[in-house]
N, CA, C and O atoms as a printed pandas DataFrame, in Angstrom:
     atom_number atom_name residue_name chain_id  residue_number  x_coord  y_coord  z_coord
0              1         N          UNK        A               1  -32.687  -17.373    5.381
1              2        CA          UNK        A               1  -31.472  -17.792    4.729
2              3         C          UNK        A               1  -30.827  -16.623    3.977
3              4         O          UNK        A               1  -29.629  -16.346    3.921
4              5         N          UNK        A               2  -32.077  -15.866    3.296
5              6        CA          UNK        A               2  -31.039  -14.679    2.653
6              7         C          UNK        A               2  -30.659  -13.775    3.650
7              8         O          UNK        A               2  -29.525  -13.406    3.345
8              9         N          UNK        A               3  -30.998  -13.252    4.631
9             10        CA          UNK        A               3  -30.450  -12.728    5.821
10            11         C          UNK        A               3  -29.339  -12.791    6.254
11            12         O          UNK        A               3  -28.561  -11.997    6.784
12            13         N          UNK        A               4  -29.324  -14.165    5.889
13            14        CA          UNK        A               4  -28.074  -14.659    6.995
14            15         C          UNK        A               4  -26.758  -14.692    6.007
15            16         O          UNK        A               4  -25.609  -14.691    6.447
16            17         N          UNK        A               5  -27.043  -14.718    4.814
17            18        CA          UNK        A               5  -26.199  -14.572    3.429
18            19         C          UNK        A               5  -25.523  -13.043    3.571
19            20         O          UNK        A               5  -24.314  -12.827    3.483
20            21         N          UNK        A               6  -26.266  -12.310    3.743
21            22        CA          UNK        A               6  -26.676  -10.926    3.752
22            23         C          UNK        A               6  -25.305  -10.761    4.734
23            24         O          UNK        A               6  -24.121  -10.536    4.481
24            25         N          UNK        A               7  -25.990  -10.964    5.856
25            26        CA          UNK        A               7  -25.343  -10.058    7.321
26            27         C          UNK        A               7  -23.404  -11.048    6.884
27            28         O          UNK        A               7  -22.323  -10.481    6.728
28            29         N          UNK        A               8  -23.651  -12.326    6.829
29            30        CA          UNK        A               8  -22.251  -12.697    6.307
30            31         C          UNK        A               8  -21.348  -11.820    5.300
31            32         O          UNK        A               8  -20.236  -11.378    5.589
32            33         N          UNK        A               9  -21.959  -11.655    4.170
33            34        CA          UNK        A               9  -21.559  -11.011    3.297
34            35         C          UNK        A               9  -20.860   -9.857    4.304
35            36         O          UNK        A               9  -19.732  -10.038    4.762
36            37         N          UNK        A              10  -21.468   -8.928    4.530
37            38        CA          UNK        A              10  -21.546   -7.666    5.267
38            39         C          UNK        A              10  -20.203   -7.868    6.148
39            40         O          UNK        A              10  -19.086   -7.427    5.878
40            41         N          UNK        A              11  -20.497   -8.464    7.008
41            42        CA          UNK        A              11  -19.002   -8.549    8.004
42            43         C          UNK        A              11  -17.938   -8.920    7.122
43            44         O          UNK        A              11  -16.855   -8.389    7.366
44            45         N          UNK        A              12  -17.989   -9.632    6.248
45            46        CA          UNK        A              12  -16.852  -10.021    5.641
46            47         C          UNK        A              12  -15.831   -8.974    4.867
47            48         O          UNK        A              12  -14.606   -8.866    4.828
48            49         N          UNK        A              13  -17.155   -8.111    4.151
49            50        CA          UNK        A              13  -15.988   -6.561    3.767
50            51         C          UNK        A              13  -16.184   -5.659    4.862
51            52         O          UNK        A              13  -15.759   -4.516    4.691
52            53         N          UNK        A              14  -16.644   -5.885    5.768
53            54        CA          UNK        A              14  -15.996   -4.544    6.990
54            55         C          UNK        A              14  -15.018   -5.064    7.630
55            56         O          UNK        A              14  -13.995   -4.435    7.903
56            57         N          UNK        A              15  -15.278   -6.585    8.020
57            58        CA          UNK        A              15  -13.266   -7.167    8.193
58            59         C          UNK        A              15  -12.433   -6.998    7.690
59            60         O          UNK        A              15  -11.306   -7.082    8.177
60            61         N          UNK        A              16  -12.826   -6.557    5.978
61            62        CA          UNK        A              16  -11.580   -6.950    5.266
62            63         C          UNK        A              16  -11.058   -5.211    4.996
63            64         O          UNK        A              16   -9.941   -4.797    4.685
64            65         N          UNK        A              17  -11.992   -4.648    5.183
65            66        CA          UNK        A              17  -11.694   -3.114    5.107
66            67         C          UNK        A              17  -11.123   -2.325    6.462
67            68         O          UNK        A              17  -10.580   -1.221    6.496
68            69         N          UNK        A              18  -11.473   -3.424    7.807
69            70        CA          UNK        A              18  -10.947   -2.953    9.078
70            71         C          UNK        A              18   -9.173   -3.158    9.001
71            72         O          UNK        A              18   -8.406   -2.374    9.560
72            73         N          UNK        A              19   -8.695   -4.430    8.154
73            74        CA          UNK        A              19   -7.765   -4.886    8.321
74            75         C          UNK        A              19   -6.864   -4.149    7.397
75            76         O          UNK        A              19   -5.772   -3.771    7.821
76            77         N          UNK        A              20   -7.166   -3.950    6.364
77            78        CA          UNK        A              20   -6.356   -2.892    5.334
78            79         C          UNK        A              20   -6.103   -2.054    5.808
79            80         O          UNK        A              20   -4.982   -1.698    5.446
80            81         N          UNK        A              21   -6.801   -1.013    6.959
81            82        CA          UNK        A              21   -6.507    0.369    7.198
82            83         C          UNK        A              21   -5.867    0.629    8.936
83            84         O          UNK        A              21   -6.014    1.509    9.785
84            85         N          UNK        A              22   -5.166   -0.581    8.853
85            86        CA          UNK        A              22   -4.495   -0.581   10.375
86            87         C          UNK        A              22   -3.659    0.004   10.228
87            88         O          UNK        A              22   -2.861    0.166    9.304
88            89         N          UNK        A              23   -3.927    0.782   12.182
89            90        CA          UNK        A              23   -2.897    1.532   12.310
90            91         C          UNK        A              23   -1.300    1.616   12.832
91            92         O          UNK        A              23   -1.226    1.251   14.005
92            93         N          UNK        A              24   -0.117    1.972   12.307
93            94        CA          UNK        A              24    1.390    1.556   12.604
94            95         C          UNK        A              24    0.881    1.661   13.793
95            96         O          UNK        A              24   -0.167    2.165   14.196
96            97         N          UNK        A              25    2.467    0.676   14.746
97            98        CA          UNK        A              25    2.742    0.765   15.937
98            99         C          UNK        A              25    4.011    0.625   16.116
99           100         O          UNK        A              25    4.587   -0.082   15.289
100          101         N          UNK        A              26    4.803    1.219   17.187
101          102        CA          UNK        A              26    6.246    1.451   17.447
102          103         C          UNK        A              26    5.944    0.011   18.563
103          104         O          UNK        A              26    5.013   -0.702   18.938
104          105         N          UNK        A              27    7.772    0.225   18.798
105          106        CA          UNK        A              27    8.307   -1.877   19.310
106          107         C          UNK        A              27    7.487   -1.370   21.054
107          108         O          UNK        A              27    7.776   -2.252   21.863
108          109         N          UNK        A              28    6.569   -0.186   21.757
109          110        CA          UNK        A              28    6.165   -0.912   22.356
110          111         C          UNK        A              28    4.878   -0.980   22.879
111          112         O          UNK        A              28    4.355   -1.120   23.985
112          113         N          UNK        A              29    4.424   -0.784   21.316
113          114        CA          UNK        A              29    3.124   -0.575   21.035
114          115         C          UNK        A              29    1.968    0.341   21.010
115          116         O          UNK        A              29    0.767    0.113   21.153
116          117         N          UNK        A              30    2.684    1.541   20.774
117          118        CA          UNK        A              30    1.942    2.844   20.975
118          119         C          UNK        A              30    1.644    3.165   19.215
119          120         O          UNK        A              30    2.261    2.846   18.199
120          121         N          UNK        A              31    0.398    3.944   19.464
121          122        CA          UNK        A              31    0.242    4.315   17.808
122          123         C          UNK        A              31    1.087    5.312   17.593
123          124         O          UNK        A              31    1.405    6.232   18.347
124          125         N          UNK        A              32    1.582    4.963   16.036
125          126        CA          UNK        A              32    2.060    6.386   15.835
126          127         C          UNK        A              32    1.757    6.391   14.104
127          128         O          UNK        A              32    1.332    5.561   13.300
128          129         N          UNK        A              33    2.211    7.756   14.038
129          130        CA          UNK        A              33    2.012    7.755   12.115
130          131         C          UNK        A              33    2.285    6.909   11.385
131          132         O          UNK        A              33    3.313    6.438   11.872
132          133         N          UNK        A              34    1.993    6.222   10.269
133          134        CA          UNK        A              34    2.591    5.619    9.462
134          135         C          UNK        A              34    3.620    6.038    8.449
135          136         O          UNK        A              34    3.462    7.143    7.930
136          137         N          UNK        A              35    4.639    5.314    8.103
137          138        CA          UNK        A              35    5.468    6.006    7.079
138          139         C          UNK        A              35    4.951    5.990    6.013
139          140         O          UNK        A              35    4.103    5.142    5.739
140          141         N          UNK        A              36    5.365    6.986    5.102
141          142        CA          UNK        A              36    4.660    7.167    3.910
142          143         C          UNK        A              36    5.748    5.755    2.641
143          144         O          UNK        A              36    6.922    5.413    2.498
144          145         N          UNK        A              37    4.486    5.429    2.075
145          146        CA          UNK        A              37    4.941    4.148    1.049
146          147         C          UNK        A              37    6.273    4.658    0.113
147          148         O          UNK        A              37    6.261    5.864   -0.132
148          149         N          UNK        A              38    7.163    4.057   -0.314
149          150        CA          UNK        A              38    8.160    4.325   -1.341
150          151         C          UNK        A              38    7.433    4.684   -2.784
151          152         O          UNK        A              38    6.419    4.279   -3.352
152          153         N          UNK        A              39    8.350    5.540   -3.052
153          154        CA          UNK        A              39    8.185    5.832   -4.735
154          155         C          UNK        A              39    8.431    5.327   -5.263
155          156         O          UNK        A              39    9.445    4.791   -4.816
156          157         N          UNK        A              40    8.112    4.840   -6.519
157          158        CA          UNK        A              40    8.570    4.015   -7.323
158          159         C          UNK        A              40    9.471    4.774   -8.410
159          160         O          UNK        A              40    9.159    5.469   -9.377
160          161         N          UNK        A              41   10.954    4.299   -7.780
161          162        CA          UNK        A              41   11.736    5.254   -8.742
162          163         C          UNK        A              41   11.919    4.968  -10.658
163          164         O          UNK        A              41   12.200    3.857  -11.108
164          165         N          UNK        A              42   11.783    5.701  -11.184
165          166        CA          UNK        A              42   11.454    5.380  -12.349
166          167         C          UNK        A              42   13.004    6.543  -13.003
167          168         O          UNK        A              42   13.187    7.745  -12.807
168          169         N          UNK        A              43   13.872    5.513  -13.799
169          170        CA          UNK        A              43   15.103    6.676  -14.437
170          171         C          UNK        A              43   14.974    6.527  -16.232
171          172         O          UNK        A              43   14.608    5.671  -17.038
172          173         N          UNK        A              44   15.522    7.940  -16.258
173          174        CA          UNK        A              44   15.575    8.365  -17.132
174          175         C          UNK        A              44   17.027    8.711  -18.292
175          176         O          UNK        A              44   17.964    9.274  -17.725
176          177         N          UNK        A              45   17.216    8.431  -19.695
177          178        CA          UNK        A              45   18.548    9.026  -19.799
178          179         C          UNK        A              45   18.945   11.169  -19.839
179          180         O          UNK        A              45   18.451   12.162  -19.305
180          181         N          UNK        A              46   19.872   10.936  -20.625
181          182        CA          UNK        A              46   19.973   12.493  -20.443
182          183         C          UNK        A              46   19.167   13.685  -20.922
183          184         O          UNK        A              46   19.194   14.873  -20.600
184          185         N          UNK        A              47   18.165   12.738  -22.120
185          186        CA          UNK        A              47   17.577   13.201  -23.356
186          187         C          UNK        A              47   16.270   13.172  -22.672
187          188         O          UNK        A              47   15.415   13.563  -23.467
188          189         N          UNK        A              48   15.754   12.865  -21.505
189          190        CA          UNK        A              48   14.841   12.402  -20.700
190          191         C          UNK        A              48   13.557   11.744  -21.132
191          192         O          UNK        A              48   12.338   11.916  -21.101
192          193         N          UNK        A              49   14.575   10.804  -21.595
193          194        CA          UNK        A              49   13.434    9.369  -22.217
194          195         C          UNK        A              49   13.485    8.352  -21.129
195          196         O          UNK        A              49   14.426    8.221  -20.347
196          197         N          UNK        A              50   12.481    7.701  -21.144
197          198        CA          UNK        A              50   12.825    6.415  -20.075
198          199         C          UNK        A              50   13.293    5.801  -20.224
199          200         O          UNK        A              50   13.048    5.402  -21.363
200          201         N          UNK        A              51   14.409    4.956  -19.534
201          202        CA          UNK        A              51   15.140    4.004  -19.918
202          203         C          UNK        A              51   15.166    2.887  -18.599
203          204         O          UNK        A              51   14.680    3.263  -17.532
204          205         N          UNK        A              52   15.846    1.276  -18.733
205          206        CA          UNK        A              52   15.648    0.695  -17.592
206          207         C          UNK        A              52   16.632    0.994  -16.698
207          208         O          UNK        A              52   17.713    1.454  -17.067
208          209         N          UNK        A              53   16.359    0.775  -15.540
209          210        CA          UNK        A              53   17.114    1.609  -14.760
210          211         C          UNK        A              53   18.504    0.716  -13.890
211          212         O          UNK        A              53   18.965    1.045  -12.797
212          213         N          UNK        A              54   18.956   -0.460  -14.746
213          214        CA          UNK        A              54   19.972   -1.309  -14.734
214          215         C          UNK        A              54   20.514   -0.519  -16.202
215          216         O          UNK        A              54   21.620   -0.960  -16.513
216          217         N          UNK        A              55   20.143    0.246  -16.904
217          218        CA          UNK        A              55   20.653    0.397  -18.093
218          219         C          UNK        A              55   20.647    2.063  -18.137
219          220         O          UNK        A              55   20.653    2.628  -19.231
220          221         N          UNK        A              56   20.637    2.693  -17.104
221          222        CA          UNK        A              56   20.433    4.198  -16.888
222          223         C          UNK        A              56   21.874    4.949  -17.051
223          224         O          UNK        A              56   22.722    4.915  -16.160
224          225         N          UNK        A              57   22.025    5.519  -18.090
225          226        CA          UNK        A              57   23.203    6.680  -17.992
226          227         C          UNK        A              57   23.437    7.112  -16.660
227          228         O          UNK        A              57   22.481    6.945  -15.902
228          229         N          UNK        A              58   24.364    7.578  -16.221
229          230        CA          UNK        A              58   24.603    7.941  -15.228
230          231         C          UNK        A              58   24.675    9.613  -15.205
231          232         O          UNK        A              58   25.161   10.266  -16.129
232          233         N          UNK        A              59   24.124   10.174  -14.023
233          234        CA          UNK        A              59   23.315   11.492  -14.222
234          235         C          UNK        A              59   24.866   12.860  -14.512
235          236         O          UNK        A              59   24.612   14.049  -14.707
């Protein structure tokens, strides 16, 4: 029984770690690079303090 707890356990984070690290595919199904994730743009005013960026001086 603990075996079988065991080997469950086990597949369950190599599924879940197979599935996180998939690789892009173009529309006809070939691998290709992935794009790199967005930045998280973060603005600033002139004095270069942070400010929200609905409320950002304009540069």
């Amino acid at each position: 029984m603990k075996t079988a707890l065991l080997a469950f356990g086990l597949c369950f984070v190599l599924g879940n770690a197979a599935s996180a690290a998939a690789p892009c595919r173009d529309a006809k199904g070939k691998f290709v690079t992935c794009p790199a994730p967005a930045a998280k743009k973060t603005c600033r005013d002139n004095k270069g303090k942070f400010v929200k960026c609905a409320a950002a001086a304009p540069a």
